[in-house]
MIPA-356223 format. One line per 4 residues: their letters; for each residue x, y, z of C-alpha. Coordinates in pm, whole numbers, m for minus. Layout:
! MIPA-356223
a	X,Y,Z | ...
! end
This chain:
! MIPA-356223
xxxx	0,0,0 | 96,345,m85 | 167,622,153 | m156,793,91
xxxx	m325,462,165 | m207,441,437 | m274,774,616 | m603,733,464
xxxx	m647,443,643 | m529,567,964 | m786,871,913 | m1061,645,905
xxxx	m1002,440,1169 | m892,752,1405 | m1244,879,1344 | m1438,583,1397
xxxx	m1263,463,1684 | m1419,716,1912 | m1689,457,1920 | m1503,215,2033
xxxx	m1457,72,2420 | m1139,m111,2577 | m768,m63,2484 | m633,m79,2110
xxxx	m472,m451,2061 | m247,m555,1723 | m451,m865,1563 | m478,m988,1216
xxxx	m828,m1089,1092 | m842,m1432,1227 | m794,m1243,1590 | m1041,m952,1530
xxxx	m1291,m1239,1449 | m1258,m1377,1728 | m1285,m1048,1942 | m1588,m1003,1825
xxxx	m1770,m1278,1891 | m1619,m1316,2233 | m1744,m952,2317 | m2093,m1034,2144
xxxx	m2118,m1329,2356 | m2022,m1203,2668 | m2302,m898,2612 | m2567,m1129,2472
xxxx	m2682,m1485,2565 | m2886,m1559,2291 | m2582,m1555,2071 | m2462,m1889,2000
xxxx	m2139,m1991,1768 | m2175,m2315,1558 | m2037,m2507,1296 | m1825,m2805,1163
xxxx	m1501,m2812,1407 | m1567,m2466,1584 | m1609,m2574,1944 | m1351,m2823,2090
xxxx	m1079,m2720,1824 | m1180,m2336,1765 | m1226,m2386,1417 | m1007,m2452,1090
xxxx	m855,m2133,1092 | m863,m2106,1507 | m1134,m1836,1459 | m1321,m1962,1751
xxxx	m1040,m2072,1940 | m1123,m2085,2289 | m1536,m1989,2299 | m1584,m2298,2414
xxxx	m1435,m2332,2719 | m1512,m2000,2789 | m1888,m2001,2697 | m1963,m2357,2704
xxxx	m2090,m2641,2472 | m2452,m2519,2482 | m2348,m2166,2320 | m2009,m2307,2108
xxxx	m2077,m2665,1965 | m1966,m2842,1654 | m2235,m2974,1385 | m2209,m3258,1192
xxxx	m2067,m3233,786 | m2397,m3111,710 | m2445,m2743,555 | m2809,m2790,471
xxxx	m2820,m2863,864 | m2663,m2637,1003 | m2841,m2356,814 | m3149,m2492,891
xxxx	m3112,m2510,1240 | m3002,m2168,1261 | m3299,m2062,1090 | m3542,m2219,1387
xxxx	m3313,m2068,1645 | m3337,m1750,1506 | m3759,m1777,1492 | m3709,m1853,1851
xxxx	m3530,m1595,1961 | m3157,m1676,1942 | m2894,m1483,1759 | m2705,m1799,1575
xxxx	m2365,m1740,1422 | m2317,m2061,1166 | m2011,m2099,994 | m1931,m2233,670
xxxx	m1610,m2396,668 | m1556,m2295,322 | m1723,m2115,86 | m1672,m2390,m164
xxxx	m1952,m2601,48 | m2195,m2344,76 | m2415,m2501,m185 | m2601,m2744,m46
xxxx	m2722,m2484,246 | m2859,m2254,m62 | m3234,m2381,m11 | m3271,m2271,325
xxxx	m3086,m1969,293 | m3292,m1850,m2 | m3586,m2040,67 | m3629,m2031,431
xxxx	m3394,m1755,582 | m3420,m1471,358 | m3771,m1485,323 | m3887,m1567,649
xxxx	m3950,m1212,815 | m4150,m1117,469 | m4359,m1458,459 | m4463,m1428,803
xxxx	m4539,m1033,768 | m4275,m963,1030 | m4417,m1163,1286 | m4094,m1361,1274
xxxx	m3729,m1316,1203 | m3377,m1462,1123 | m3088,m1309,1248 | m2855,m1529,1142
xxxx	m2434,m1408,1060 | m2312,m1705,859 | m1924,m1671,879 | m1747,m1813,597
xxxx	m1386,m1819,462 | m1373,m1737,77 | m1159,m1650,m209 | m827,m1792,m346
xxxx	m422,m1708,m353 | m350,m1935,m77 | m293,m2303,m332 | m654,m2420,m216
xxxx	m750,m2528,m617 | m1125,m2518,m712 | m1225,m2694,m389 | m1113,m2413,m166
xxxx	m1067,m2071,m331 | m1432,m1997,m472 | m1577,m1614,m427 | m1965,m1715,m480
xxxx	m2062,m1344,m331 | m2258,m1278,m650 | m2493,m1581,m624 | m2631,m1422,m282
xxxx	m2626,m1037,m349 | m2872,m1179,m589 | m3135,m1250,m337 | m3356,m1076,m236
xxxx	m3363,m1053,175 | m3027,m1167,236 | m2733,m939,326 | m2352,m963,196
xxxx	m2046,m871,418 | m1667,m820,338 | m1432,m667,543 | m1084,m586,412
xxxx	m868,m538,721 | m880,m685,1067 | m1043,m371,1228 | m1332,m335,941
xxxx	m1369,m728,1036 | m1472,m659,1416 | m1690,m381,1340 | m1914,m502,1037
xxxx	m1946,m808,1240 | m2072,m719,1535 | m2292,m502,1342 | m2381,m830,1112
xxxx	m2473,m978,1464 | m2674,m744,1560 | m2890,m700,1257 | m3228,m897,1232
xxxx	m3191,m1012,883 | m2969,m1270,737 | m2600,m1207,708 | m2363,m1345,511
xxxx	m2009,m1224,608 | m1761,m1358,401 | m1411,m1363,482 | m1147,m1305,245
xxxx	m873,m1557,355 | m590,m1419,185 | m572,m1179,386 | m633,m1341,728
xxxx	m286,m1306,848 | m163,m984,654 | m263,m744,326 | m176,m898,38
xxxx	22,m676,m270 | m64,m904,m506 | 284,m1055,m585 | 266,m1375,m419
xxxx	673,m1403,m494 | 750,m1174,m263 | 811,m1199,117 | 475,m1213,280
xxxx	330,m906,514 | 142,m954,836 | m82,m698,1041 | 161,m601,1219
xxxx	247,m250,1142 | m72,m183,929 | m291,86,1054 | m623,m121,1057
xxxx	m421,m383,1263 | m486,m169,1519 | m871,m301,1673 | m1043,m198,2004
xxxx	m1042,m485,2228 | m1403,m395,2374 | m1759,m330,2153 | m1791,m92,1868
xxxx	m1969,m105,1511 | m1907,m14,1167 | m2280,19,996 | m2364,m176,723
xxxx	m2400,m32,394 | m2144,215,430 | m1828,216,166 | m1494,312,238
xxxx	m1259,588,64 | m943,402,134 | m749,639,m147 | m854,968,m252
xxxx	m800,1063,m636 | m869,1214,m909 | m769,1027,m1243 | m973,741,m1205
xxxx	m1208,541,m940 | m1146,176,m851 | m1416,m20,m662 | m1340,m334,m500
xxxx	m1361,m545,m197 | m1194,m793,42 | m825,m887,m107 | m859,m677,m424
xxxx	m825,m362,m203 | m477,m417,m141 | m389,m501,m446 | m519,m181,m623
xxxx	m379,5,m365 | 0,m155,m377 | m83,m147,m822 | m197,231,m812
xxxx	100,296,m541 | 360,135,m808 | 189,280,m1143 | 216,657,m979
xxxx	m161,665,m1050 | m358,911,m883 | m677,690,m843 | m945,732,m606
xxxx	m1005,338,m460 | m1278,266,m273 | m1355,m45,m34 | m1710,m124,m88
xxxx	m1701,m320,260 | m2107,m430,191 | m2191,m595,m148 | m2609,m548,m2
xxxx	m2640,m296,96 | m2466,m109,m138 | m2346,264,m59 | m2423,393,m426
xxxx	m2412,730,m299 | m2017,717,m243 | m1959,555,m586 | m2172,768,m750
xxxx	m1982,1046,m589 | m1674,938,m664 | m1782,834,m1024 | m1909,1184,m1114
xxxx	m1532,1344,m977 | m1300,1138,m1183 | m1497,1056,m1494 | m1351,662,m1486
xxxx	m1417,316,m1315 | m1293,62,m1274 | m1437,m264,m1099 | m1190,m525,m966
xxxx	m1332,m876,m814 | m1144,m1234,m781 | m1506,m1378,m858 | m1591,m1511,m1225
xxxx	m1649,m1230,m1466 | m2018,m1362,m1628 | m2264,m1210,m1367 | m2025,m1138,m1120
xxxx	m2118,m836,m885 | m1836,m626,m1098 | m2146,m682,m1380 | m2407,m535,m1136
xxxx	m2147,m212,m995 | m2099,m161,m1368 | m2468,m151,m1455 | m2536,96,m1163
xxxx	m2262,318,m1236 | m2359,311,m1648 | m2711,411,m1532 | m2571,696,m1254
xxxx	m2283,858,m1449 | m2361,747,m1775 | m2271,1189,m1862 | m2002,1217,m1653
xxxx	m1779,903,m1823 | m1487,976,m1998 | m1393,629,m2096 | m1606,279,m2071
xxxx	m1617,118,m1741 | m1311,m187,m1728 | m1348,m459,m1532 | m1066,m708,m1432
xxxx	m1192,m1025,m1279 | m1132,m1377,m1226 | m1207,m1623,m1560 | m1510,m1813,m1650
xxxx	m1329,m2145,m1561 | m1314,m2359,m1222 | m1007,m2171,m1008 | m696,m2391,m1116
xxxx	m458,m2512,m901 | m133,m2514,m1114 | m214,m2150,m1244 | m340,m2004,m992
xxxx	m178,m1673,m1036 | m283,m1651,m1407 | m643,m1660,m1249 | m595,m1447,m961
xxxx	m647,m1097,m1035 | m288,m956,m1035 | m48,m633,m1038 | m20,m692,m1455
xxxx	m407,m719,m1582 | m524,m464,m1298 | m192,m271,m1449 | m294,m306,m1796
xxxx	m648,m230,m1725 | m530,128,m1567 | m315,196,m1880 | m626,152,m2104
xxxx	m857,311,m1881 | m617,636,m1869 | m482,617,m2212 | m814,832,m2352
! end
């Protein structure tokens, strides 16, 4: 990340922090996870944690790590290898009053739980005219760059900002990851909060040769160790511009960023942080200032959400473009294993995008 990025960063978390409670703590994602459910827990008994592996062993990537014995195996217990289950369960504790947190293991295996998330727990507050609800944060780990192959590195954001009554969640940093949560938690309508695990233990540049970064010294390392929110449906100017405006999400950010950073661009790139609901106002915005946009998402081009920003921003700025909207995406193949980085939405096609973009 750039220098700019970075003190734009900092900005934003200096003045949302104010909300915040307890002393400042380093984490990486993985930690801030796991911070917030332990303060959502301890303020709220109807919140319980559940999922394959995510009691007695704290989960895959040790994002529950220690709930358990801290909260017990009536409020942190592990499922069976059932997704359909576990979703569906959710969905009754939520009717009666609980605040479930489900996790996914991977995104990958969040198909065979798509009936009663689009079925049962998106439309349940609207079938029963309110009289019921489903509060329901399913955690899940998506996205590629770590050698997971097509089994473990899908983004599949696009099939739920598609339906109606369900909510999509991506934080790009460990201290956007407490806060949307919590807030996820707290809302009475189905969440889905997916979490870009890439980036679990440090931003990612995009050059996967080079000597890997952690948390450590980045700004948004820094989380609150007690409660505080970030609202839902509320974007976030990570680099202010002028030449050109880059929307993305989860890993992507920091990959534009450290792209932009090297090209000497002066692009305005904006963290979208909620797929649904979208903060159109801040795109539009930025849209209408620099006259170009471009959409960057490590999901499959054909009806990705890149598709949907680009539709919104054709219909919004259509007067104010200087150039067609680019997108750079992931391909309309399975995510291979051997060429991963072909796939992956790198510093040369996000590079070669910008060039194109610009060259008008």
């Amino acid at each position: 990340m750039g220098a700019q990025g970075v003190m734009r960063v900092a900005e934003v978390i200096e003045s949302e922090a104010g909300a915040g409670t307890g002393d400042i703590a380093r984490m990486n994602m993985i930690q801030a996870i796991n911070s917030a459910l332990d303060v959502m827990m301890a303020r709220d008994d109807a919140i319980v944690v559940m999922g394959e592996d995510v009691g007695y062993f704290g989960g895959v990537f040790r994002a529950t790590a220690g709930l358990q014995k801290k909260y017990g195996k009536t409020r942190v217990f592990d499922t069976p290898i059932t997704e359909c289950g576990i979703i569906g369960v959710a969905v009754g504790m939520g009717a009666y009053g609980l605040r479930p947190v489900p996790e996914i293991q991977f995104a990958d295996y969040i198909y065979p739980a798509l009936d009663q998330l689009v079925s049962e727990a998106a439309r349940l507050r609207y079938r029963s005219d309110g009289e019921f609800i489903a509060p329901l944060t399913v955690r899940s780990p998506f996205g590629g760059g770590i050698f997971g192959g097509q089994t473990h590195s899908q983004s599949p954001e696009g099939i739920f900002t598609h339906v109606s009554g369900l909510k999509t969640v991506i934080p790009s940093t460990p201290y956007d990851a407490k806060g949307l949560l919590i807030a996820a938690i707290e809302d009475n309508d189905p969440v889905i909060f997916f979490e870009p695990k890439r980036i679990y233990n440090g931003p990612f540049n995009g050059h996967w040769d080079r000597p890997a970064e952690n948390w450590s010294k980045h700004p948004a390392g820094a989380v609150p160790t007690g409660y505080y929110r970030i609202p839902l449906g509320k974007a976030n100017v990570v680099r202010e511009g002028e030449a050109v405006t880059i929307l993305a999400y989860g890993t992507m950010v920091h990959v534009c960023l450290n792209v932009v950073a090297e090209a000497g661009v002066d692009a305005e790139v904006i963290d979208l942080r909620t797929l649904v609901p979208l903060d159109i106002e801040t795109i539009e915005e930025s849209v209408r200032k620099t006259g170009r946009c471009l959409i960057v998402h490590e999901a499959t081009r054909t009806s990705g959400f890149g598709a949907e920003l680009s539709a919104l921003v054709q219909e919004r700025c259509f007067y104010h473009l200087e150039a067609p909207i680019e997108r750079v995406t992931g391909f309309d193949t399975p995510y291979p294993h051997s060429l991963e980085w072909a796939y992956f939405p790198g510093p040369v096609r996000i590079g070669q995008a910008l060039k194109k973009i610009l060259k008008d």
